[in-house]
LUMVOZA-320120 format. One record per residue (C-alpha): residue in three letters; x, y, z. Coordinates in pm, 1 decimal, decimal comma. Layout:
# residues N
NULO; ALA; X; Y; Z
...
# end
This chain:
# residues 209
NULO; UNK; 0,0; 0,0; 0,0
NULO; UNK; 303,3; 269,0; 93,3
NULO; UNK; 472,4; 131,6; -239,0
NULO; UNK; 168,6; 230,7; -442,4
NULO; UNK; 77,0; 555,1; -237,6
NULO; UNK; 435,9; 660,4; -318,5
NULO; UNK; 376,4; 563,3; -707,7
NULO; UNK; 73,1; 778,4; -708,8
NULO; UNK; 266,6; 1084,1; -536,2
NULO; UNK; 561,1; 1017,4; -771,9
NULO; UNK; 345,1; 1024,7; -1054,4
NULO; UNK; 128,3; 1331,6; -989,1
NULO; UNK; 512,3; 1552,7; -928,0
NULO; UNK; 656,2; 1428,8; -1190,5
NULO; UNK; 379,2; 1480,8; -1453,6
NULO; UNK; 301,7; 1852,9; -1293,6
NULO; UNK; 742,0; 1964,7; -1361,3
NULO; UNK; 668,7; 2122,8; -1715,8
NULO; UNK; 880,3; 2041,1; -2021,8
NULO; UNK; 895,4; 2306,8; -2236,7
NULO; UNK; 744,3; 2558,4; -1955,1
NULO; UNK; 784,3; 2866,8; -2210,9
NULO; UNK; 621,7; 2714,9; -2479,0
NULO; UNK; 298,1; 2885,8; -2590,3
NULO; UNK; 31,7; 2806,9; -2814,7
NULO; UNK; 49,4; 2980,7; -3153,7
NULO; UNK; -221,2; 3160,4; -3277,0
NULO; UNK; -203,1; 2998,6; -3655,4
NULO; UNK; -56,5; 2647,4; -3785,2
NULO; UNK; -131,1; 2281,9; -3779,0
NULO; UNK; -441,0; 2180,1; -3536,7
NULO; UNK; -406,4; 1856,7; -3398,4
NULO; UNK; -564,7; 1691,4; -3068,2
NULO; UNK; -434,0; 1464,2; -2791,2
NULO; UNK; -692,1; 1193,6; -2726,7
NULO; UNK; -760,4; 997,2; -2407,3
NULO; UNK; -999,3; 718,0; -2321,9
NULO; UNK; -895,4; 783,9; -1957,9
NULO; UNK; -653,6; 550,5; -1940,1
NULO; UNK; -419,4; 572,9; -2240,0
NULO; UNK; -331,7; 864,4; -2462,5
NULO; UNK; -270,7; 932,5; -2857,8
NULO; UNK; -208,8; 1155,6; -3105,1
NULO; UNK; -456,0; 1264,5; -3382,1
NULO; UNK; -332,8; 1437,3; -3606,6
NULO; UNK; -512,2; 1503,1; -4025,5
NULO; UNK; -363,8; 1238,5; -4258,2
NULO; UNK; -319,3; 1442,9; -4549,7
NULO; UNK; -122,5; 1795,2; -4489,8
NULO; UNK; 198,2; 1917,3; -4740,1
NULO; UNK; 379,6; 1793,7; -4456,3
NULO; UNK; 290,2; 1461,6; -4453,6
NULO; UNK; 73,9; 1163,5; -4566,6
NULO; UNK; 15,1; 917,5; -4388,3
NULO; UNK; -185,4; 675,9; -4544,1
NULO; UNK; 169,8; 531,6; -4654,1
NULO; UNK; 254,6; 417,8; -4352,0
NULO; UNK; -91,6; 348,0; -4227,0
NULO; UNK; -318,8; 255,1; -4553,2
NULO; UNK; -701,1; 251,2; -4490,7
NULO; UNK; -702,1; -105,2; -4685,5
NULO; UNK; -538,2; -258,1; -4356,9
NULO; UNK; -904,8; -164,9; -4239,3
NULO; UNK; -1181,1; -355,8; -4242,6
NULO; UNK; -1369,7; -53,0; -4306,1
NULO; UNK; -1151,3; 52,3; -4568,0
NULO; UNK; -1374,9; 278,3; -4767,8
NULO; UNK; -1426,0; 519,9; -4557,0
NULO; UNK; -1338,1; 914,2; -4644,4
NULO; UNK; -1116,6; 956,9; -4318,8
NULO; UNK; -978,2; 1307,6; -4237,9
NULO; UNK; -779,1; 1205,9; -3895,1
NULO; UNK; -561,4; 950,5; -3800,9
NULO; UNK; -488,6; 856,8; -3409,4
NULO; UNK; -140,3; 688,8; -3344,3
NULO; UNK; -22,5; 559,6; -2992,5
NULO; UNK; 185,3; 337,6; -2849,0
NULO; UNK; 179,1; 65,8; -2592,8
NULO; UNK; 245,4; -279,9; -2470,3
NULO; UNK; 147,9; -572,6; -2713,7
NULO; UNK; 36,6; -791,3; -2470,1
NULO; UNK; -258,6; -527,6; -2324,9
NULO; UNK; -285,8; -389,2; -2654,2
NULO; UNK; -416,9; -709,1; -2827,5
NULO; UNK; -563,1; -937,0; -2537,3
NULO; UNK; -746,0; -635,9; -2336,9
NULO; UNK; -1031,1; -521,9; -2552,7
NULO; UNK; -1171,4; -377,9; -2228,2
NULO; UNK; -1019,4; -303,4; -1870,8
NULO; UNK; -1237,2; -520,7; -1725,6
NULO; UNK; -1049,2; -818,7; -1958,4
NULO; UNK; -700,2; -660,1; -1803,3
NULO; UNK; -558,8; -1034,6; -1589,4
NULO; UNK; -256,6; -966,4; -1343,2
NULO; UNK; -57,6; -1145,3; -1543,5
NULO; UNK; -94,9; -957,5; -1837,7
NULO; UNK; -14,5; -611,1; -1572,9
NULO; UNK; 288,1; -730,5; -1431,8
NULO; UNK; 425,0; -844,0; -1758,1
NULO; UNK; 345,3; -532,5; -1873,2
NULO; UNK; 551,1; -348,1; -1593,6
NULO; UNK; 801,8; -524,2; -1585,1
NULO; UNK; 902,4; -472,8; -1967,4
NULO; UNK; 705,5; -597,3; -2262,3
NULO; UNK; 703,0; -536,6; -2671,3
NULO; UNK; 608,5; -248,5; -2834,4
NULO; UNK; 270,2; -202,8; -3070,8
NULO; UNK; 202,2; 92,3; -3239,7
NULO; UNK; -239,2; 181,9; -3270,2
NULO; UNK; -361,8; 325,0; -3556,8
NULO; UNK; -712,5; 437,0; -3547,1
NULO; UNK; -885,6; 625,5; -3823,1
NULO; UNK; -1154,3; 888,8; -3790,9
NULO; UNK; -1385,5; 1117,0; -4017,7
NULO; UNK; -1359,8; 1476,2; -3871,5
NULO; UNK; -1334,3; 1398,6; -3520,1
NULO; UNK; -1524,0; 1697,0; -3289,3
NULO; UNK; -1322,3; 1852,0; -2996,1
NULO; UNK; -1474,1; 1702,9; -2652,0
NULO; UNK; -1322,7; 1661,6; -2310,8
NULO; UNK; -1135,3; 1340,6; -2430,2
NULO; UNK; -1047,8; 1486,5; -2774,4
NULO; UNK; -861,5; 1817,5; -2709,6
NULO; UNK; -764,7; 2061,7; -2984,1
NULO; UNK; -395,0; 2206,5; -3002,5
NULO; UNK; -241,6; 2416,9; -3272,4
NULO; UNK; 90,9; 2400,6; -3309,5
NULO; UNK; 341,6; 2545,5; -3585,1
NULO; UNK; 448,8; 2365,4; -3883,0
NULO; UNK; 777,3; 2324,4; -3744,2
NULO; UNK; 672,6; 2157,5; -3446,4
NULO; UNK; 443,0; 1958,6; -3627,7
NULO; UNK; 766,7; 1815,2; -3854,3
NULO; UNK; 896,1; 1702,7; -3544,6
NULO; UNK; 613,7; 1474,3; -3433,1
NULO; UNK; 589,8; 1329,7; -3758,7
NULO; UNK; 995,6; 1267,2; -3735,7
NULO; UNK; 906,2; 1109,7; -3348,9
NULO; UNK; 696,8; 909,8; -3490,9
NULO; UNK; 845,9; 775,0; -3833,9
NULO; UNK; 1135,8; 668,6; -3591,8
NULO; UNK; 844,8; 395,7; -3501,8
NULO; UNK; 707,1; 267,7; -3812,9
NULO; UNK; 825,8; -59,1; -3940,6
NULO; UNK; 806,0; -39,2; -4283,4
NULO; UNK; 488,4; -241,7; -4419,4
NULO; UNK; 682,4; -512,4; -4602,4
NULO; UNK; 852,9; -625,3; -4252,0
NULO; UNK; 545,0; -561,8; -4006,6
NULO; UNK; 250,8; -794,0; -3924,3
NULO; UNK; -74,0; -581,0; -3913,5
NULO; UNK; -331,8; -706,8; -3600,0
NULO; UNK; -710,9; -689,2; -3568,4
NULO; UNK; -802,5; -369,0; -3393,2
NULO; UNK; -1038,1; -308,7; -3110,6
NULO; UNK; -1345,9; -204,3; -3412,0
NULO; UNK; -1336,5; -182,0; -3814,4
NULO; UNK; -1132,8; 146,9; -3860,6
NULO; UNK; -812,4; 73,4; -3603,2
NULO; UNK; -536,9; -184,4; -3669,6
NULO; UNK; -187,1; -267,4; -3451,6
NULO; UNK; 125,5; -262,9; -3623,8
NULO; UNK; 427,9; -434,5; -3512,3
NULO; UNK; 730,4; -152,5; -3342,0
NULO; UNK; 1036,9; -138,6; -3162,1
NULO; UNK; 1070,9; -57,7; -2817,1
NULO; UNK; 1038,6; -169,9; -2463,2
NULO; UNK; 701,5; -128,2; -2242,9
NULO; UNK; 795,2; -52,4; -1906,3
NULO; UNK; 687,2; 129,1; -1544,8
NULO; UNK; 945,3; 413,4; -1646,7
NULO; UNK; 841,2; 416,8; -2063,5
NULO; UNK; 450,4; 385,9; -2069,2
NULO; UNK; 175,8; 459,7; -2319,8
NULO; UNK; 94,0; 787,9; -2209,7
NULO; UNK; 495,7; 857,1; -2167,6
NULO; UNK; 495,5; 777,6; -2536,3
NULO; UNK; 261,2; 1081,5; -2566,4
NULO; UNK; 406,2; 1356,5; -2374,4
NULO; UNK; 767,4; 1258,1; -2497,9
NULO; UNK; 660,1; 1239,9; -2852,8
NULO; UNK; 482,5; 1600,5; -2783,1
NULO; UNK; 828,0; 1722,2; -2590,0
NULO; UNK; 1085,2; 1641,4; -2880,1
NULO; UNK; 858,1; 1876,8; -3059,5
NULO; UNK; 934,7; 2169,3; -2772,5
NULO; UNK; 577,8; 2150,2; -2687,2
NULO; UNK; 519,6; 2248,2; -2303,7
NULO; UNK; 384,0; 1883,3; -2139,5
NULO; UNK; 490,8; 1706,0; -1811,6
NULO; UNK; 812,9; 1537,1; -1700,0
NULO; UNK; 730,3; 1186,4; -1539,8
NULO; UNK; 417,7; 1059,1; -1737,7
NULO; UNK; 213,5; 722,0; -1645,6
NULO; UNK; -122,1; 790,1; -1663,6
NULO; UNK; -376,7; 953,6; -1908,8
NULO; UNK; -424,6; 1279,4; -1645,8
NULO; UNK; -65,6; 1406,0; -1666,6
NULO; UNK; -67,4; 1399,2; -2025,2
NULO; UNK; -436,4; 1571,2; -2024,5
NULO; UNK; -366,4; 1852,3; -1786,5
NULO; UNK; -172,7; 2038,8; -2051,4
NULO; UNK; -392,7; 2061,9; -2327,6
NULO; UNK; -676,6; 2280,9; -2214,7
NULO; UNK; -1032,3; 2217,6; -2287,2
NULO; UNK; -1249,3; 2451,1; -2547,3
NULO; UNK; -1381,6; 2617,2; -2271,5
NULO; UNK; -1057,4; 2667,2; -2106,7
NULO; UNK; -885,6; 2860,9; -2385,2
# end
């Protein structure tokens, strides 16, 4: 119980120590949104801008809803094991946690969407064109190209899993993913980053702006 009190306490300073503290919003540029389903975070960004396309590295017709006209793409990363074999939280076995903590493979998410509305779990932020090169860099560095990659059933007819490198572990988490991915890109997000909520608290709501 101390152990996990201490966790919690760790995690909450660590994910309120800005990165980036003097980074501000721009007023013009690429809009993209950080995504959350309360546990785990991603990154939505559109799939067609001069900057980037990225229905080559993540073609609708691994979908089975390929035919869709999707405008956004969500990508994330986490730990194969909870990414394929825990559809829900309530499906999450110790086993699967522990393994999971204690290191575990990489899997990249890939979830499409047609014009995706701001909400409290999708949250708009603009960011400049140069920044925005930088995410797509952070990310590229994680695509294994689709010749060499197995593509797995996602969690509904427009997401997929891709095979990538790295090493799930208590100190390099899903939502650590996130706010390092948004860091490299000198974008103002916390230091130490487990859970969904210190990646959250530093994209403002709407109504908040």
């Amino acid at each position: 119980m101390l152990a996990t009190g201490l966790f919690m306490l760790g995690a909450w300073i660590g994910s309120s120590i800005p990165r980036n503290s003097g980074w501000v919003e721009p007023e013009s540029g690429v809009t993209i949104m950080i995504e959350t389903n309360g546990i785990h975070t991603g990154i939505v960004m559109p799939i067609v801008t001069p900057q980037k396309d990225w229905r080559t590295d993540f073609p609708a017709a691994d979908l089975p809803a390929a035919t869709l006209a999707y405008t956004h793409i969500s990508v994330s990363w986490g730990e194969r094991e909870v990414f394929l074999n825990t559809p829900t939280w309530h499906d999450l076995r110790l086993s699967t946690a522990i393994g999971a903590i204690t290191g575990g493979d990489g899997l990249l998410h890939a979830a499409h969407y047609v014009r995706p509305a701001p909400s409290e779990y999708h949250r708009e932020l603009t960011i400049t064109k140069a920044q925005y090169a930088s995410i797509i860099a952070e990310i590229e560095q994680q695509i294994i190209p689709p010749d060499n990659r197995k593509v797995y059933p996602g969690y509904g007819p427009s997401d997929v899993f891709y095979d990538a490198p790295g090493t799930y572990h208590i100190a390099n988490t899903c939502n650590q993913w996130t706010s390092d991915t948004l860091a490299a890109a000198g974008i103002k997000t916390g230091w130490w980053t487990p859970f969904a909520g210190g990646v959250m608290k530093w994209v403002p709501e709407a109504n908040q702006r």
